[in-house]
Each structure stands twice: as C-alpha cells, then as structure tokens.
ZAMARGU-4260 file (C-alpha; in steps of 0.2 Angstrom, whole numbers, plus 5000, padded with zeros to 4 digits):
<rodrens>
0) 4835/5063/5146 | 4834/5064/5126 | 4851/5060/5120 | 4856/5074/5113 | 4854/5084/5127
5) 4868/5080/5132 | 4880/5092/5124 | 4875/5110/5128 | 4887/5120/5121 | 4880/5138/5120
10) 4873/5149/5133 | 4873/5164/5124 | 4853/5166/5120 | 4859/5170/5103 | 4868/5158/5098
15) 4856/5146/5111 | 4843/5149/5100 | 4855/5145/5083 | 4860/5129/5093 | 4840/5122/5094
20) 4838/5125/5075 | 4853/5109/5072 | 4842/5094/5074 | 4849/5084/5087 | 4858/5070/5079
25) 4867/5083/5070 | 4873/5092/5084 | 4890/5080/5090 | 4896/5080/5073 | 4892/5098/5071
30) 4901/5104/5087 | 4915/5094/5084 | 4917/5099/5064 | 4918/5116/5071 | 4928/5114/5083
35) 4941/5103/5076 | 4941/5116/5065 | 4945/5133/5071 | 4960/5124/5079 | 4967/5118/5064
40) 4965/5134/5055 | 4975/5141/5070 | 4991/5128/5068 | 4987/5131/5049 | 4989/5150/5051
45) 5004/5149/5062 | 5012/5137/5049 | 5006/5144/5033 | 5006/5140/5020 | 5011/5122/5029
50) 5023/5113/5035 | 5037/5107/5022 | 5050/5093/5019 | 5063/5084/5010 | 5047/5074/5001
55) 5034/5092/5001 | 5051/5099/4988 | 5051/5083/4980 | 5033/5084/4975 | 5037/5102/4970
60) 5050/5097/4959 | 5041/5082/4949 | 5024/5094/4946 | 5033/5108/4939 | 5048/5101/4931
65) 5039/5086/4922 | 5045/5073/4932 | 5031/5063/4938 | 5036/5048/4944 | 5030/5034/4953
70) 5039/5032/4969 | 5029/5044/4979 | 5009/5046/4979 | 5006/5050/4962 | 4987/5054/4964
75) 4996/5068/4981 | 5008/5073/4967 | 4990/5079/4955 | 4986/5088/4971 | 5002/5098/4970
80) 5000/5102/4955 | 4983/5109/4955 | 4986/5119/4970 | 5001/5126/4962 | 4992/5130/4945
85) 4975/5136/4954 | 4983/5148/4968 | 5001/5149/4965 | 5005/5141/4982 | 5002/5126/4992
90) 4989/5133/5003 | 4974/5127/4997 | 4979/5112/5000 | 4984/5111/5018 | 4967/5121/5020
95) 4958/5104/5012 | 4967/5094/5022 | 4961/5101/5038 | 4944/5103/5032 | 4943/5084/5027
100) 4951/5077/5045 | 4939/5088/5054 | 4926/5081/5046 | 4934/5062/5046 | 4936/5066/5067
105) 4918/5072/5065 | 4913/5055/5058 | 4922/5044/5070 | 4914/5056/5086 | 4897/5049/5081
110) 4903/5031/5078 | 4910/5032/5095 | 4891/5037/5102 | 4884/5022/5092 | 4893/5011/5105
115) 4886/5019/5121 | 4900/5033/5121 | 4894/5046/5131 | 4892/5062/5119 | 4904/5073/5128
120) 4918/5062/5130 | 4916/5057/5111 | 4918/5078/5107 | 4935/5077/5118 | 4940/5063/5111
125) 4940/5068/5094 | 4944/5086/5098 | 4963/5082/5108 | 4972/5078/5091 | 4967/5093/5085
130) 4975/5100/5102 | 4990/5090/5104 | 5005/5098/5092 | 5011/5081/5085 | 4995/5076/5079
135) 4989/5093/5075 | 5006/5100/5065 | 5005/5083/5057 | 4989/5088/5048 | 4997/5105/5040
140) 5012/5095/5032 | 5014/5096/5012 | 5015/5076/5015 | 5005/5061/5005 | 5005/5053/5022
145) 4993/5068/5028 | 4979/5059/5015 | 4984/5042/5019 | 4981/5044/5038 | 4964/5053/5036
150) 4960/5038/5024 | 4966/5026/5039 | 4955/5036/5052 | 4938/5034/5040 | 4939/5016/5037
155) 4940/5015/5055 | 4926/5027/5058 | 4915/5015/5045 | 4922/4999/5051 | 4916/5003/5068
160) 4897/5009/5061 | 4897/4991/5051 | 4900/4984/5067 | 4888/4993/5078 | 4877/4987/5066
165) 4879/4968/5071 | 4881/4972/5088 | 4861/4979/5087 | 4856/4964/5078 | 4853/4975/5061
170) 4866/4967/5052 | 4856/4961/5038 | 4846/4977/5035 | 4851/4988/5019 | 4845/5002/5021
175) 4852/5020/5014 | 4864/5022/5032 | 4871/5005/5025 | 4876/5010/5010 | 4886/5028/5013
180) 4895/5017/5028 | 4902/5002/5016 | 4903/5017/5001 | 4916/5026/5015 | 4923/5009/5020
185) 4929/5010/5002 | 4933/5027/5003 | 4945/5025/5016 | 4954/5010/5008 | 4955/5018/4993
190) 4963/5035/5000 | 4977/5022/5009 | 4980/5013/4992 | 4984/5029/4983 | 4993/5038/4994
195) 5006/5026/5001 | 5013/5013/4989 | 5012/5001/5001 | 4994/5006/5010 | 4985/4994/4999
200) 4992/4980/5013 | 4981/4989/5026 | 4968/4983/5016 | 4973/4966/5014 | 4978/4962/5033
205) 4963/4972/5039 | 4949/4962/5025 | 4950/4944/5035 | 4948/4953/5051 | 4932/4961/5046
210) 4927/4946/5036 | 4926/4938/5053 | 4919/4949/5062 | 4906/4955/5049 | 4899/4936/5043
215) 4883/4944/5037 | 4891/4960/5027 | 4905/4949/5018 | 4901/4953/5000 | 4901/4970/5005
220) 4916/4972/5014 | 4925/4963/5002 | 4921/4973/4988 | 4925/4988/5001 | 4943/4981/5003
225) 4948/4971/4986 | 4942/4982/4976 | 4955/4997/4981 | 4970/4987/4979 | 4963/4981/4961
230) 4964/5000/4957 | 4980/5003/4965 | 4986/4987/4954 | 4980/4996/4938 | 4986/5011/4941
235) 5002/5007/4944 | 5006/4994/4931 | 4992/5000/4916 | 4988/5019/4921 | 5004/5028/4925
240) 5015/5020/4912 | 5005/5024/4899 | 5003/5041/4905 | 5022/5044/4905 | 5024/5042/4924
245) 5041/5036/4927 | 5044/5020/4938 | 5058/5023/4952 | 5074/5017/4949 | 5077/5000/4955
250) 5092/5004/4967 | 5075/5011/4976 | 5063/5000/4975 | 5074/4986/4980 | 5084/4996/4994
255) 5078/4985/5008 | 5084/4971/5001 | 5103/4977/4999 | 5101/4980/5017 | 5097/4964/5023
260) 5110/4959/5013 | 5123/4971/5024 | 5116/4967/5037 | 5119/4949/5037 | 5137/4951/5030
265) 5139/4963/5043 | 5135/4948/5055 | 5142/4932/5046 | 5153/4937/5034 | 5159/4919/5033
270) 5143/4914/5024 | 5145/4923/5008 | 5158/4914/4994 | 5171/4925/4982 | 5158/4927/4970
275) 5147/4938/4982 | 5161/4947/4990 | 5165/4951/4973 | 5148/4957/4966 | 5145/4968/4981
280) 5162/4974/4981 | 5159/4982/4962 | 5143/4990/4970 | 5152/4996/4987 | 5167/4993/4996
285) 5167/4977/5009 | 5170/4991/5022 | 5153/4999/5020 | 5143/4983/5019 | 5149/4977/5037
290) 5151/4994/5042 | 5139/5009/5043 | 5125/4997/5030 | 5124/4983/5041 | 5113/4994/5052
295) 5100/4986/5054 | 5088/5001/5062 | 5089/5011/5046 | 5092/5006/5026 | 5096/5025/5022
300) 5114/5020/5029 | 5115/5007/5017 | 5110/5015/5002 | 5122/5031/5006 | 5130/5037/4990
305) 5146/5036/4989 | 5149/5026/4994 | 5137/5013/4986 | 5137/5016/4968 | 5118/5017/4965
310) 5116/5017/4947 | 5127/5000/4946 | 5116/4992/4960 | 5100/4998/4948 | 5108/4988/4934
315) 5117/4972/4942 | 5099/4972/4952 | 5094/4955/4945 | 5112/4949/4955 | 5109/4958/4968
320) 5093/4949/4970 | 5099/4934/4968 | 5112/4937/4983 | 5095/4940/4993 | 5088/4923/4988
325) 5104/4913/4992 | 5106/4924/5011 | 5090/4924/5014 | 5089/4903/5014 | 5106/4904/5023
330) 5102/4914/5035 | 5081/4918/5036 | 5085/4923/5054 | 5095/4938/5051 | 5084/4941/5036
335) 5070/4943/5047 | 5080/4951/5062 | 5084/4964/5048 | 5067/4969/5044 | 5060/4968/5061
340) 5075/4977/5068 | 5070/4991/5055 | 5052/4994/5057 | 5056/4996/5076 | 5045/5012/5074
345) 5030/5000/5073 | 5032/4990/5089 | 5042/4995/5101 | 5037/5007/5113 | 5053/5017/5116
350) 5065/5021/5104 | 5083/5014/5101 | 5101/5021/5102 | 5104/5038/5093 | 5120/5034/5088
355) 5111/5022/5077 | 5098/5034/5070 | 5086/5022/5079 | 5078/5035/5089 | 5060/5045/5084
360) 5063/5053/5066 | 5056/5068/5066 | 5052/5081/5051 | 5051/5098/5061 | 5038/5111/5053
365) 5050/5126/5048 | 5060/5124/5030 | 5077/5123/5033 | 5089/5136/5021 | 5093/5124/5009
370) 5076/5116/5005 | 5083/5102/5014 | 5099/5100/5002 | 5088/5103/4987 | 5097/5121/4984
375) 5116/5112/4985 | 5110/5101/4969 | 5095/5104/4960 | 5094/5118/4947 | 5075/5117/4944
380) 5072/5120/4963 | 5086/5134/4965 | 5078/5144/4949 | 5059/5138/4950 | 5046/5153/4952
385) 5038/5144/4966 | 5053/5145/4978 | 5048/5160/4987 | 5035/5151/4990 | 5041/5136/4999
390) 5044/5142/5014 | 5033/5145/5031 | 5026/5163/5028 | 5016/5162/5045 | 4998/5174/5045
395) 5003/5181/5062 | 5019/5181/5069 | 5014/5178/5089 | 5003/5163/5086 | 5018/5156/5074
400) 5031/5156/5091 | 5016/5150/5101 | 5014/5135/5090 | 5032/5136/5087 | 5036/5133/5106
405) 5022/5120/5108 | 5028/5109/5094 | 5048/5110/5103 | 5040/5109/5119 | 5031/5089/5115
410) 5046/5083/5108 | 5056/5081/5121 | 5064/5063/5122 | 5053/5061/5138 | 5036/5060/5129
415) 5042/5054/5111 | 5036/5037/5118 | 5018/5044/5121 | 5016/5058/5110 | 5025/5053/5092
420) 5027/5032/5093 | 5011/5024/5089 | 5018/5006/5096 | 5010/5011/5111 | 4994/5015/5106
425) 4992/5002/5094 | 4993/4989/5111 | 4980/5000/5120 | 4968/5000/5106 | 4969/4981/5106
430) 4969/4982/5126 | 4954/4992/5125 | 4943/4982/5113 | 4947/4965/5120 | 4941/4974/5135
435) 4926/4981/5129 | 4922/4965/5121 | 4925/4955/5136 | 4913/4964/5146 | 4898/4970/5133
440) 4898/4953/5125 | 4894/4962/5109 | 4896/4952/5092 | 4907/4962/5080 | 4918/4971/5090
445) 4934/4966/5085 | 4931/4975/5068 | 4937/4991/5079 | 4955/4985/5079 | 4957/4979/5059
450) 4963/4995/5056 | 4976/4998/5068 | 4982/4982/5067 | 4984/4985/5046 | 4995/5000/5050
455) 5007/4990/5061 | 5009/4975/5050 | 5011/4986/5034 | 5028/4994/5045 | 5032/4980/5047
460) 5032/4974/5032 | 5041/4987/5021 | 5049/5000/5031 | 5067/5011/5027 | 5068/5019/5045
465) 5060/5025/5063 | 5049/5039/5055 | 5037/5044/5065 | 5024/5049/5052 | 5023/5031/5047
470) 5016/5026/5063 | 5005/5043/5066 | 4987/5035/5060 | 4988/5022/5075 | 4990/5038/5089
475) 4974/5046/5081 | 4963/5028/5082 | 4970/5026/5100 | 4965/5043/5106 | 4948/5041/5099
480) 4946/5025/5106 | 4952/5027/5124 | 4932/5033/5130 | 4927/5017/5124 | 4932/5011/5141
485) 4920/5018/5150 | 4907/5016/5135 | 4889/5009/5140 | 4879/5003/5126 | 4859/5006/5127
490) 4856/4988/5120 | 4863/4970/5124 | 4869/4959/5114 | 4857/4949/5101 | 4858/4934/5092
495) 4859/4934/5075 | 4843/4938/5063 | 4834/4944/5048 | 4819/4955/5049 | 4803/4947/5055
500) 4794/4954/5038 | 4793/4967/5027 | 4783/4981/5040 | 4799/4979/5053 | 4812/4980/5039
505) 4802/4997/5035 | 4802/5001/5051 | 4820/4999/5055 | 4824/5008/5038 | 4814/5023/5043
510) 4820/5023/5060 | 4838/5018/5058 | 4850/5013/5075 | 4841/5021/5089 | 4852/5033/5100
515) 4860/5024/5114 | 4853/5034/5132 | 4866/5043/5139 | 4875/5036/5156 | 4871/5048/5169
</rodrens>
C-alpha cells in the first residue's frame, strides 16, 4: 500500500477528485493545516477579537502611550502595535497566530511520520490541541507567550526531522530538505529568544543535547542555537536602548531575589545581623518579610506594594544584592528550596495549597470590568480610543457560551493536573522516547526530548509563580509525541556513513528520506 493512501479523507466525488490533485506527500500536512484550522477559527470566533489579560492591557498601554519597555517581548509589543495602527484592533493578530500553529502542528504531523508514525495517528495527534480548550483558548490570548510556545513546538518539529535524518543513516547528506530543517531549527530558537526574556535558555540547555545526539550536524546545530541567544544579547543591551526602549525597573528584574531573601528570613531569622534587619526593614516592615513574602510558592507576595516600598528597593538594589550573596552562602539550601519551591509549576504533577496561591494559575479568556485593575489606576487606558476595543466582542453569541462552557468545563481541579500542568507531560515525553529508543535502537533519538527538557529547566530557573502558560509548550510536544509509542519505523538502524560517491549523494538528494510503509 502506497503510503499516502493511508489517509482518505473525502468521499464526496467532488472533493475525491480535488483530494487526488495534492500530491501525496502533501496530503498529511495539508489535512492537518485545514483542519487545525477551521477549529481554531471557531475558538477565534467565539473569543474575538481574543482572549486578554493583565499583560494583553499592558502591551496595549506601552504601543500607544509611548512606553516601550523592555520587560515584556518587545519584538510582541511591534506586533501590538502594527495590529492596532493596520486594523484598529487586535484581530489580525490572534488570526496570525492561529494561522502560524496550524501550520507549526502541520510541520510536527510530518515529522512524526518520518519516524514510522502511522499517518492517521500523526493527523489526531496534531489535531487534539486544536480540540482541547486549554490548549486551544491558549492559542487566541493577546499573550508573547502564544509566539514563544509555537517557536518551542517548531524547533521540536526540526529537531526531530534532524534526527530522523541520522537515524536513516543520511546524516552527512546537505541537501535542500537539510537546509529549511536547520534554517527552522533557527527559527524556532529565535521565536523563544524574542518572545520570552528568558527563552534564550531553552536554547542553551537544549544545544549540548542535540550536540550529542547530532555528532555529524554540530556546526550546524550550533549555529541554529547560539546564534539566537547572540541576537537576543544584542537586542537587549545594543538595539533597544539606543532605540529608546526603557529597561524595567530594578525592584523587577531582581524581584526573585528579594524573595529568597524573605523566604529564608521567614525561616531562620537568626541568621541575619542588625545591619540586614535594618536594610530590609527601610524597604518593608520585618512583619511582611517572615510573613506573607516568605512564601516560597509565589514572589508576587513578596513584592506586594505597600507594603514593600518598591522604588526604595530599585535604588538600595546593589544592598539588597549583597544581602542575596551573604544568605545565599549562609543558607544555599533554602536559596535553593526557594526557587525550587517557586517553579513548582514546572515539576510537580499536582498543584500545592490554595491558600498559598500554589495552585494552577489561570488567566480566564473573558476581560474582566476593570481591564484587570488597569481602569482603578491608569489614565491612558481608562481614556485610550482603543478601549472599546479591549474587550471579547464574540462573532456569534451561541458558539461564544459553547466555548465559553467548554473552557469552565476543563478546568475543574480534577483535570488541572492533566489538562493545564505540563510537569506531567514533560515526564511522559521523556518515558516515551527512552522507550522508543530502547526498543528501535535508532541513533539520534534523544534529540526528540531537547526541547521539552529546555522548557522545564528554564522554569525552573527563573519563575515568579504556578502559571500555567509558562509550562503550556511542554502539553503540546507531549500530545504530539504520545503515537510515538506505537511508531514502526520502515528502516533499522544504520551505522554511521558518508555517501559511497557522488552518483548516491545525487541520488539521495533527488529522492530525499523515503516514506516509512504504513503498519497495517
């Protein structure tokens, strides 16, 4: 059976006919593409123009008030901006966004075939977060995370056609296919770099794994991981100033810090001398430092204002800092208890007491009546002519409550561990492709899991609370990589080799990475 009869959609003669006109390594990604699409354009409909929070009103407010600053995805903030100056509104860009993950699910469908994946099972796979609310209303947010998680997906996507490569034994060919796979490993990188402050690090704990498990494709890979964080460097300390970006206050940048802080005074108060007591007491009364900020779940508490005085902790920062250095060589333990305790979100599988805002944090879809508080205090926002557009204006009313219900429905307690940590599916992706591994044999498999493993490392090693969207990539790599346990790939593994001469390295350019045969 050719292998792309597999998936045989239409059975109207019509659209049979229209169906026989895509060539048939164009038909999975095409179905998916489609697919993926339609149902996004519903959840975009029912939530349009998309879904907003406290940060969609904070992008708002540095685009249109002149207010770019740094501490959110500057490059997401241009997007606001040209949405806003193009259309009026924020559609258009919660349209792109949808367009650009079906296409990224599109991408990882085929990848998924490459290994042996059967056709149909690579289509649902890619097609459920487009199904499942939490993953689907995710895609609709105003949100720099939405970019940074179809930029995590990607690189998967490539790093997993890189390794397919060695596992053939075609590592060593370059070939056009070769090229627009490492030029999208870049891609993806670069997407993280500029849309989180701290996605750069996916790059830098994913690069040694692929370095490994790519041997033959290290320059390339290297380039397709350093290079990204190099731009974000230069953006960020040459670019942006010079363009009149504002840096974010320190009392921001450095607000994980003054929690640890809390949170070891919090638990051995005994340690710190008068001349600490009396520094942190200027910033905020002893009371809140081993009260409500030695939380250890979530920095906000710390950094509440009043009463922490936040423009005195910005300008005694350097003190502050040197508070960190002398608890964090008293006490590394509790150092590291702190920031482990606070990216809980990234490795445990259920969440922790509610009383401590350790639970699932959640950013529902409809705009609150305050623009999340933004009304109480900001002028620009309360008189900006875009107001009327920041809220949901849904296209049709009945699929707004469906979706509406659907989303309230998923995120009961019960399934939060499932359906909104992505702890849970980080461990089954590595389950998965240790298992895969173990039983093909297959030489570059482990690059399937740089990713995911990048995006649980970066939580936790910069993270203020349990929000769920930080750890949302990691759910839509684990749902595409589930079929992988029943994956039979149409060729063993090979020992590593360069082209026997020039006529085979034609031959294999011509004619690249042969179709697995589908498992009956």
């Amino acid at each position: 059976m050719p292998s792309g009869a597999e998936l045989k959609l239409p059975r109207n003669a019509f659209l049979s006919k229209q169906w026989e006109r895509i060539p048939e390594k164009r038909r999975l990604p095409f179905a998916v593409y489609a697919t993926t699409q339609i149902l996004f354009l519903l959840w975009w409909a029912a939530f349009f123009p998309g879904a907003l929070s406290y940060d969609s009103i904070t992008y708002v407010w540095h685009v249109t008030t002149d207010n770019w600053m740094s501490n959110h995805s500057v490059v997401y903030d241009s997007l606001v901006w040209l949405a806003l100056n193009t259309t009026g509104d924020l559609w258009i860009l919660t349209l792109a966004q949808t367009v650009a993950m079906s296409a990224t699910l599109a991408y990882c469908a085929v990848t998924l075939r490459k290994w042996g994946v059967r056709q149909r099972w690579a289509a649902v796979a890619a097609c459920v977060p487009a199904v499942l609310p939490p993953t689907a209303v995710f895609v609709i947010f105003v949100w720099k995370d939405v970019p940074f998680v179809i930029g995590s997906i990607l690189a998967f996507g490539a790093a997993g056609r890189l390794a397919a490569r060695r596992a053939r034994g075609r590592q060593t060919v370059r070939d056009r296919d070769f090229y627009r796979t490492v030029a999208l490993l870049f891609t993806g990188f670069l997407a993280m770099a500029l849309f989180r402050n701290n996605g750069m690090l996916v790059a830098v704990i994913a690069a040694p794994i692929l370095l490994i498990a790519l041997p033959s494709m290290r320059r390339w890979v290297l380039a397709a991981t350093a290079v990204p964080v190099l731009i974000f460097g230069l953006l960020t300390s040459v670019v942006y100033p010079a363009a009149g970006v504002k840096s974010p206050p320190k009392d921001a940048v450095y607000a994980f810090f003054y929690a640890d802080i809390a949170v070891a005074y919090g638990q051995r108060p005994g340690f710190f001398t008068k001349e600490d007591k009396a520094l942190m007491s200027s910033i905020a009364p002893l009371s809140h430092w081993k009260g409500r900020a030695a939380n250890c779940y979530n920095a906000d508490w710390a950094m509440e204002s009043p009463p922490m005085n936040r423009p005195l902790a910005a300008e005694r920062n350097d003190e502050l800092m040197a508070l960190w250095k002398r608890v964090m060589k008293r006490t590394p333990d509790l150092v590291i208890g702190a920031r482990v305790c606070r990216a809980h979100i990234a490795w445990a599988v259920f969440p922790g007491p509610k009383e401590l805002r350790a639970n699932t944090l959640l950013s529902d879809p409809q705009t609150s009546k305050t623009l999340f508080s933004y009304l109480k205090w900001n002028e620009d926002i309360k008189h900006s002519e875009y107001r009327p557009k920041l809220k949901i204006r849904p296209l049709s009313e009945p699929l707004h409550k469906v979706a509406d219900f659907s989303w309230r429905a998923f995120k009961v307690p019960q399934l939060q561990w499932l359906l909104f940590r992505g702890a849970i599916w980080c461990y089954a992706t590595y389950a998965i492709v240790l298992l895969f591994r173990r039983r093909t044999k297959l030489k570059g498999t482990m690059a399937l899991l740089s990713v995911t493993l990048g995006l649980q490392l970066t939580v936790l090693a910069a993270n203020p609370a349990p929000l769920w969207r930080y750890m949302i990539g990691p759910i839509f790599i684990g749902i595409l990589i589930l079929p992988l346990l029943r994956a039979k790939p149409g060729f063993g593994p090979r020992p590593d080799q360069e082209p026997t001469g020039p006529a085979e390295s034609r031959k294999q350019d011509s004619d690249p990475e042969p179709e697995p045969a589908p498992v009956a």
